[in-house]
C-alpha positions in Angstrom: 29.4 6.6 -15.7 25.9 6.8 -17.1 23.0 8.9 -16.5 19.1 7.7 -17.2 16.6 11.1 -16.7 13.0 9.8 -17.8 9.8 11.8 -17.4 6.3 10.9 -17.5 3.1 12.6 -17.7 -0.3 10.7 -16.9 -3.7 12.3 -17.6 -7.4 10.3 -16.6 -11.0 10.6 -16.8 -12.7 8.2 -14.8 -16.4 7.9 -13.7 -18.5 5.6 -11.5 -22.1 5.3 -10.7 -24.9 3.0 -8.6 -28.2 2.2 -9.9 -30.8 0.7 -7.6 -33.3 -0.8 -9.9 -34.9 -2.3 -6.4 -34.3 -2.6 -2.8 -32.0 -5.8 -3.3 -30.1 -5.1 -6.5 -27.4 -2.7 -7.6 -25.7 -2.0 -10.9 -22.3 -0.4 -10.4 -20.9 1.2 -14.2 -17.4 2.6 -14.3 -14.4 3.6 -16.2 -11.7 5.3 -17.0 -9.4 7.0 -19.8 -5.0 7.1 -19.4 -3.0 8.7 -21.2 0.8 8.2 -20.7 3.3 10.3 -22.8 6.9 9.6 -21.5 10.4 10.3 -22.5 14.3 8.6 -21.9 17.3 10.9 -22.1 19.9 8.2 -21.6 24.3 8.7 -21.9 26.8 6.4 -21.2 30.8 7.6 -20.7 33.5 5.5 -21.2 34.1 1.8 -21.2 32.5 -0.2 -23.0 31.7 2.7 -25.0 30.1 6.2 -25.5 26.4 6.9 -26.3 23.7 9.4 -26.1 20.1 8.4 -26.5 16.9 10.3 -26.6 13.3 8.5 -27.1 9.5 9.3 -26.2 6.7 7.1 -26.6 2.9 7.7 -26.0 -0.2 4.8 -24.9 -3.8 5.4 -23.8 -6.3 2.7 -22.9 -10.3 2.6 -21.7 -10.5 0.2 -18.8 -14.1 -0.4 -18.0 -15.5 -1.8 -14.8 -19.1 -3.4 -14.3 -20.6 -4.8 -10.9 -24.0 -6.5 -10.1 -24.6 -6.9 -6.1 -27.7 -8.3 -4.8 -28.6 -7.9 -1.0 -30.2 -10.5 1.3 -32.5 -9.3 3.9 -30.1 -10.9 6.8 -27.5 -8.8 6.1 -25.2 -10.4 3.5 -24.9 -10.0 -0.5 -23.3 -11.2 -2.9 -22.1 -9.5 -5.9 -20.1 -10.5 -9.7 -17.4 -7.9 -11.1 -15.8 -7.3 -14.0 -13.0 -5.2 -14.4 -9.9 -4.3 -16.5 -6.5 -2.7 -15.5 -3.4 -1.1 -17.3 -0.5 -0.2 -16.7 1.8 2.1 -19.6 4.5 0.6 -21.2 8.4 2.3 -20.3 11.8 3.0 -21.4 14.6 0.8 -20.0 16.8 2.4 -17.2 19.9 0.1 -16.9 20.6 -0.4 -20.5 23.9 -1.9 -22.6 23.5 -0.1 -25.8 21.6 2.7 -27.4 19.0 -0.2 -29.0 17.8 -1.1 -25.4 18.0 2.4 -24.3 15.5 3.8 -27.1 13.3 0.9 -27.5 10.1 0.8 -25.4 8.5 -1.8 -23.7 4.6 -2.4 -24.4 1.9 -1.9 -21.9 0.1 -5.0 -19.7 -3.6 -4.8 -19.2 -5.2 -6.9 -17.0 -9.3 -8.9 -17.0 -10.5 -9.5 -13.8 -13.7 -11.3 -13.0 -14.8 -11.9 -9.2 -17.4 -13.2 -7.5 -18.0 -12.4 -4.0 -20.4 -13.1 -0.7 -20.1 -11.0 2.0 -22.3 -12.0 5.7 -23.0 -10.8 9.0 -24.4 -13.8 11.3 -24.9 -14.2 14.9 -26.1 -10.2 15.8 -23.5 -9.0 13.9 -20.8 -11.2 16.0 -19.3 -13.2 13.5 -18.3 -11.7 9.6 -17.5 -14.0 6.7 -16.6 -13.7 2.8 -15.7 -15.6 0.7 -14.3 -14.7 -2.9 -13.1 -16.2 -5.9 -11.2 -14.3 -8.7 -10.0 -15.1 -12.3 -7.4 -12.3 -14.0 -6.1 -12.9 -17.5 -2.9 -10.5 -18.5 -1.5 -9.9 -21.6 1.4 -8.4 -22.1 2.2 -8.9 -18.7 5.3 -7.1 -17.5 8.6 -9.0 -16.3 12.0 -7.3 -15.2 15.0 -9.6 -16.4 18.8 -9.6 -15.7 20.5 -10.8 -18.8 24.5 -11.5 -19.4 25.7 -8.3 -21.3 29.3 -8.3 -23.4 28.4 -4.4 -24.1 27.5 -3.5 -20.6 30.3 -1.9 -18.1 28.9 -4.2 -15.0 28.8 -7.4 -17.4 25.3 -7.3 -17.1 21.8 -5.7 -18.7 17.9 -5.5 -16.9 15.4 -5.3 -19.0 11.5 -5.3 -18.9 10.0 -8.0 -21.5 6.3 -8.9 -21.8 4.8 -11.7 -21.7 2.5 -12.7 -23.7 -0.5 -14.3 -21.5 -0.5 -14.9 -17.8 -3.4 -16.1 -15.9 -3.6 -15.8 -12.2 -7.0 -17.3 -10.4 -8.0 -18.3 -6.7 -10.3 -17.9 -3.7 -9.9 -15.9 -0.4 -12.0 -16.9 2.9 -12.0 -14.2 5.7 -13.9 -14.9 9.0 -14.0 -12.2 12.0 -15.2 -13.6 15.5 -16.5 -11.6 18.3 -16.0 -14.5 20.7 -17.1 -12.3 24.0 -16.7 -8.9 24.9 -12.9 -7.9 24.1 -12.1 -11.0 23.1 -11.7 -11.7 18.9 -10.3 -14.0 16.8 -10.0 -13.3 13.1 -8.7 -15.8 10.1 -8.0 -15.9 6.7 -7.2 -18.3 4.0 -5.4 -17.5 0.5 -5.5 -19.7 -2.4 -3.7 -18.9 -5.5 -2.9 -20.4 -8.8 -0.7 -18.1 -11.4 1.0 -19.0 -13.7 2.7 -17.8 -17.6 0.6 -19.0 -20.7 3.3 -18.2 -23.2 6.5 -16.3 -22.4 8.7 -16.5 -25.3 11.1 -13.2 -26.0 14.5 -11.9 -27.8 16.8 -11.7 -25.4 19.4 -11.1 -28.3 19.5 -8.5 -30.8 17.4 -7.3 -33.6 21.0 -8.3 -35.5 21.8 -11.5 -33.7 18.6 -13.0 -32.1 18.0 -15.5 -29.4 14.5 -16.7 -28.4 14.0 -17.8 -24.8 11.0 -19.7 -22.9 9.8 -18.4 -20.0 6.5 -20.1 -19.6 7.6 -23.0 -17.1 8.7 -20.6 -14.6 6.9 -19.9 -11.2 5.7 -16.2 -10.6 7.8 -14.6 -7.6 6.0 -14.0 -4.6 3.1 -15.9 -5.4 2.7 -19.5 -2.6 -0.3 -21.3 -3.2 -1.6 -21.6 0.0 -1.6 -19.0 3.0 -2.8 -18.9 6.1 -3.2 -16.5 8.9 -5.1 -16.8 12.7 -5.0 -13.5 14.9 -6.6 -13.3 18.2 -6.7 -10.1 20.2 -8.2 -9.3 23.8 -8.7 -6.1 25.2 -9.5 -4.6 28.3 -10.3 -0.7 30.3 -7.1 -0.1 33.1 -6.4 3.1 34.2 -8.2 4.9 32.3 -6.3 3.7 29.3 -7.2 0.2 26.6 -4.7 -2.8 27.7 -4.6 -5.4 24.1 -2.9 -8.8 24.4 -2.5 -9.9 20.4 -1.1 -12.8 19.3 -1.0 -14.2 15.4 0.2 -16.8 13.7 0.3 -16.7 9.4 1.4 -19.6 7.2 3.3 -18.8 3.9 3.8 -21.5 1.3 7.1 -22.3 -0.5 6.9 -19.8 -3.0 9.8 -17.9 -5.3 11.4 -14.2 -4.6 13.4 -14.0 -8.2 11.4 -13.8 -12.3 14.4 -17.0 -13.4 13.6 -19.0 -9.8 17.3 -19.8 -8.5 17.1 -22.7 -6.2 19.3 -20.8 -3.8 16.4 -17.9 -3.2 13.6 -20.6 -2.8 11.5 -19.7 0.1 10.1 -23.0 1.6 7.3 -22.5 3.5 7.4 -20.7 6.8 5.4 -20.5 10.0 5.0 -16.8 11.3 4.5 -16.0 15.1 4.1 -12.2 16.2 3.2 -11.4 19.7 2.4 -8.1 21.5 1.2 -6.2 24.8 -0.3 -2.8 24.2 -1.7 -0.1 26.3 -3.2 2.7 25.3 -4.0 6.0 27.1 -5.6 8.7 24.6 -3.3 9.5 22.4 -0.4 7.4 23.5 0.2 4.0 22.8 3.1 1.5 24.6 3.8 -1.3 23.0 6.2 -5.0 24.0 6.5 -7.1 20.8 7.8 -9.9 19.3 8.1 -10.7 15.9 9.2 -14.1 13.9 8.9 -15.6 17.5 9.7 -18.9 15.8 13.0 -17.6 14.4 11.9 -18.5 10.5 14.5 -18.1 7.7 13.7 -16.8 4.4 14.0 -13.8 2.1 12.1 -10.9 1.3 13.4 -10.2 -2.1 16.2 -12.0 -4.0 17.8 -11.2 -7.4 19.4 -13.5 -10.0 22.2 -11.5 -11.8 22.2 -12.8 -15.2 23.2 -16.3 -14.2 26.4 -15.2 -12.6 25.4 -14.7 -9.0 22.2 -14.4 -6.6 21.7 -11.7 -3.9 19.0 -11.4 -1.3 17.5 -9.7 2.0 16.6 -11.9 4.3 13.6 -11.7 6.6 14.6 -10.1 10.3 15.5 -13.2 12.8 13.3 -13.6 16.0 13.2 -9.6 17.4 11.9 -8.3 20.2 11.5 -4.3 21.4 9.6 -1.6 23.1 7.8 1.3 21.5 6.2 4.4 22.5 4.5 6.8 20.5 1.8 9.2 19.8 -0.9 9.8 17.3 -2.3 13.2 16.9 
């Protein structure tokens, strides 16, 4: 048997504030203060041996934010941002030895810079942004299943960082009011992430082994996606009758960190379908999801090179709902 208890304890300041210098531009000032104190009380019984091992660890970061929007007199803008994220470094929870149990893992912060237009054309009938982003970790956090001679299940998980990891890309979003009821709404993803160095210990302090991550794909990260939704809706009976319909394309992309060719997603079509009515606060709803019956999985897991497991998406599945919001 063996028993993890961990606690932690996260205190913040954070402030924000909009200056209006004129009646078109807009400086937004933020930011915000963590501290994260946490501790590991970890024991192990038995085979392959007995421990007991106690840790704590404290981090605190500033993460500042900065935006300058500028409004048209049509009724669009357009806007630059910079901000920084963080996220506390940990103890281990499924460990092998009283080494990984006690030694922490560092915290991953997180550059972003955007840029951003957002529009309003047609008498407010059609909507369209458009943004593009650039986000530079280091330190970025990665869980890992490693082969473990010390560990009771043969095997060890650990959270490594990574040294640099760059993710950029664009998003397009377009809303239409085609006619009254009827609207159509699209988006487009494009996204481009990838490790800049990734080389860690995967040994021991005694016995070291140094691996290289970097050529690996980031899970759940396609290049390309797609999505078209069309809705109509309609008065009956007092009630709101809505026919939707959506399609969303999702591009070969990876569901495990070490990218096992038996959990590689190829890309997949998505079809949902659905006939609503709604009478005040009841709603009735005839759906169908993955209409086109796509395979794939949702999450997968190597397990330190010995086997993979994975949950797969729901086949094609149709049902009836009722049910009330209050």
């Amino acid at each position: 048997p063996q028993t993890t208890n961990q606690t932690n304890k996260s205190k913040a300041l954070f402030f924000e504030g909009d200056y209006s210098f004129s009646d078109s531009w807009t400086l937004t000032l933020g930011g915000r203060w963590t501290e994260d104190k946490k501790t590991t009380d970890q024991d192990s019984l038995g085979h392959p041996f007995t421990y007991d091992a106690s840790a704590k660890a404290d981090w605190s970061e500033f993460t500042p934010k900065a935006a300058l929007k500028y409004d048209f007199s049509d009724g669009s803008m357009i806007y630059g941002l910079f901000s920084a994220g963080y996220r506390s470094g940990g103890f281990n929870g499924r460990i092998d030895s009283v080494e990984t149990a006690v030694a922490p893992y560092d915290p991953e912060t997180v550059d972003n810079y955007e840029l951003g237009y957002r529009s309003e054309w047609a008498n407010r009938t059609v909507i369209f942004n458009a943004t593009i982003f650039y986000m530079d970790y280091a330190d970025k956090q990665e869980e890992i299943q490693l082969a473990s001679e010390s560990s009771g299940t043969g095997q060890v998980t650990r959270v490594f960082n990574a040294a640099n990891a760059t993710i950029k890309g664009a998003e397009f979003e377009l809303m239409w009011l085609v006619s009254e009821g009827f609207t159509l709404r699209a988006n487009l993803g494009l996204l481009d992430a990838k490790y800049d160095d990734f080389v860690v210990n995967t040994g021991t302090a005694e016995d070291p082994m140094f691996t290289d991550f970097s050529h690996l794909d980031f899970r759940r990260a396609p290049k390309n996606n797609f999505s078209l939704v069309g809705n109509y809706e309609w008065q009956v009976g007092g009630g709101r009758m809505m026919i939707q319909a959506g399609w969303r394309y999702l591009g070969a992309h990876e569901v495990d960190f070490a990218n096992k060719p038996e959990l590689h997603n190829s890309a997949q079509n998505l079809i949902d379908g659905s006939i609503n009515y709604y009478y005040n606060d009841w709603y009735f709803s005839l759906f169908g999801r993955n209409l086109a019956d796509e395979d794939g999985y949702q999450i997968g897991f190597d397990v330190a090179s010995l086997w993979s497991y994975a949950a797969p998406r729901p086949p094609r599945t149709y049902g009836f709902e009722v049910g009330i919001r209050f």
